[in-house]
C-alpha positions as CSV (number, residue, x, y, z in Angstrom):
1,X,-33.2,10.8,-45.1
2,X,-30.8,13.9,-44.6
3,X,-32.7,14.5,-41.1
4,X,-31.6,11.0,-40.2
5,X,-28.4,11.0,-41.4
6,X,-27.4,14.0,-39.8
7,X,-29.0,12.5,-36.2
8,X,-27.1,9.6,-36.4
9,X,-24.0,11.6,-37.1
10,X,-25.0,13.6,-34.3
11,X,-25.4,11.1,-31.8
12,X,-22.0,9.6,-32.8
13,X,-20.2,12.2,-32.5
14,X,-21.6,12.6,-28.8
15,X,-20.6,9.1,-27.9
16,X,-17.3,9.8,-28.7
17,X,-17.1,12.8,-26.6
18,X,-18.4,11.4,-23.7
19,X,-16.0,8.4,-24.0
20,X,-13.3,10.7,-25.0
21,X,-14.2,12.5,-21.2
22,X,-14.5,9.0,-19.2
23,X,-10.7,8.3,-20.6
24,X,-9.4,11.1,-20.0
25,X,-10.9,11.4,-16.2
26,X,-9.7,7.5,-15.8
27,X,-5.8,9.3,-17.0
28,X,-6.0,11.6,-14.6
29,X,-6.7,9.5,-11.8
30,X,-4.2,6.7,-12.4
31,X,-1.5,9.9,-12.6
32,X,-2.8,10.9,-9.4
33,X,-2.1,7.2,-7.7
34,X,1.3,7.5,-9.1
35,X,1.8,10.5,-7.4
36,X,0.5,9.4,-4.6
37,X,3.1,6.2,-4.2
38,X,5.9,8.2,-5.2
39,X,5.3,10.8,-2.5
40,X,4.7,7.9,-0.1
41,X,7.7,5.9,-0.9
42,X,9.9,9.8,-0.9
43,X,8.7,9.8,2.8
């Protein structure tokens, strides 16, 4: 029962970090388009 309970916590805590990465990537990006129509609209 421990062996389970420690691979379920495990495999939650991975989910989370990989989620955690795919929001922080999708951040970035949507800063990067912002940049991207400032400079435009600067020029």
């Amino acid at each position: 029962m421990k062996r389970f309970a420690s691979l379920l916590m495990l495999s939650l805590f991975a989910a989370a970090v990989l989620a955690g990465c795919n929001t922080i990537a999708g951040a970035g990006k949507d800063v990067q388009k912002a940049g991207e129509a400032v400079e435009d609209a600067a020029n």
